[in-house]
C-alpha positions as CSV (number, residue, x, y, z in Angstrom):
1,X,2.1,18.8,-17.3
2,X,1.5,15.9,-14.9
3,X,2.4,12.8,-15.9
4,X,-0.8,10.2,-16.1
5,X,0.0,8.4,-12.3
6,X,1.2,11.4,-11.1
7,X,-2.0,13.8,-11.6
8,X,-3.3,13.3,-8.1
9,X,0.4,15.2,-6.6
10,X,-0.7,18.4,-5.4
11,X,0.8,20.8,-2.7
12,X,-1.6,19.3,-0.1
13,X,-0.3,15.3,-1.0
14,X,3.4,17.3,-0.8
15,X,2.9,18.3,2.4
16,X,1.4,14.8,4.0
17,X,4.3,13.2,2.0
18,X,6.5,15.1,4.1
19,X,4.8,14.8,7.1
20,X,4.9,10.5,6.5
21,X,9.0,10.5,5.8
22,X,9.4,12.3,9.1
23,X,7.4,9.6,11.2
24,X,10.0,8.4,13.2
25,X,8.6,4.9,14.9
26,X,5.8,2.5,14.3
27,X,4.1,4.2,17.6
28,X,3.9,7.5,16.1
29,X,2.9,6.1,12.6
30,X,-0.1,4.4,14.5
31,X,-0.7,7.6,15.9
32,X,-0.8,9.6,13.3
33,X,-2.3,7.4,10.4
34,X,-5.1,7.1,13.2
35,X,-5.9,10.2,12.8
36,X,-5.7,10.9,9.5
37,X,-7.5,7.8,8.6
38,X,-10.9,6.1,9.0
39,X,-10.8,2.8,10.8
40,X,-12.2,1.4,7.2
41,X,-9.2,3.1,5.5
42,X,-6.7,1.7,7.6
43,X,-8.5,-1.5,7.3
44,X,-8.4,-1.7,3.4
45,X,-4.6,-0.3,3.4
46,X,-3.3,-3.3,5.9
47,X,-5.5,-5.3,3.4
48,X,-3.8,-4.2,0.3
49,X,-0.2,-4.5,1.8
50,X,-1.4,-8.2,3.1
51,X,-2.3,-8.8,-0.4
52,X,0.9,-7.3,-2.0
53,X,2.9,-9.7,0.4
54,X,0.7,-12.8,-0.6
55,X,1.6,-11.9,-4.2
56,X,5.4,-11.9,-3.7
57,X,5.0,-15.2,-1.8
58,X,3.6,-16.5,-5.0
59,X,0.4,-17.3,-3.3
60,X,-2.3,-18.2,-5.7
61,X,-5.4,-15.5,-6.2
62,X,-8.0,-17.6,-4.9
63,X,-5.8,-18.5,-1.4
64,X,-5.4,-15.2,-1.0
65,X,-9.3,-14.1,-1.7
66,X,-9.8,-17.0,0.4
67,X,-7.6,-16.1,3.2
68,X,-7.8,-12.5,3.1
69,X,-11.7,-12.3,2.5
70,X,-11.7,-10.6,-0.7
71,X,-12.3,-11.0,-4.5
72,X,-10.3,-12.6,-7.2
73,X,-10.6,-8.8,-8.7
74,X,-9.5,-6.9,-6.3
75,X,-6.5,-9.0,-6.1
76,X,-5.7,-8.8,-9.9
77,X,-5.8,-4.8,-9.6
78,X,-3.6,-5.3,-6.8
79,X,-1.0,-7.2,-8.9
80,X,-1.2,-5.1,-11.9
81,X,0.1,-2.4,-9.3
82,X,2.8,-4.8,-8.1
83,X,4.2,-5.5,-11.5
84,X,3.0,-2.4,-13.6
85,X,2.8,0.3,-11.5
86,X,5.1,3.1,-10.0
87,X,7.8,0.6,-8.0
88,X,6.4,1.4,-4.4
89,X,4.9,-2.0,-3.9
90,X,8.1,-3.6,-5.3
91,X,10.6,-0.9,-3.5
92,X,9.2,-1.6,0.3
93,X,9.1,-5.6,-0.1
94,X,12.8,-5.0,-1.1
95,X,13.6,-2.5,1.6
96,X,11.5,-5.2,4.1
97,X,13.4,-8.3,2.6
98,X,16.6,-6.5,3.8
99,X,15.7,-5.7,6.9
């Protein structure tokens, strides 16, 4: 049995898992996430990852809803991921702090 966060891997999230760790350059990341994605999609993923980055700079919630154009809500959600979730938020600012 699937774990609660885990529910939504299936053999079709396996697969576009695999095809992601294989992406090889930010070109061909573009390329492909261009495709696979809605221009609104990609919009509200570079939004979130904004958001995640505001967080770690200890921005306050209402400079970042201010700056990013967004609610104090959706920010909150965003944080509970950062601190409570599965580690992926926290895992690429640490893998982007040492690069």
């Amino acid at each position: 049995m699937a774990l609660p966060n885990e529910d939504w891997k299936t053999e079709d999230a396996d697969a576009l898992l695999d095809a992601i760790v294989t992406l090889e350059s930010r070109e061909e990341a573009s390329l492909f996430l261009r495709d696979l994605c809605t221009r609104r999609e990609l919009e509200e993923m570079s939004q979130r990852w904004r958001i995640v980055r505001l967080l770690n700079q200890g921005i306050p919630y209402r400079e970042i809803a201010a700056d990013v154009g967004t609610s104090t809500a959706t920010i909150t959600r965003i944080n509970q991921w950062l601190h409570h979730g599965m580690g992926g938020y926290s895992a690429m600012l640490d893998k982007h702090a040492a690069g």
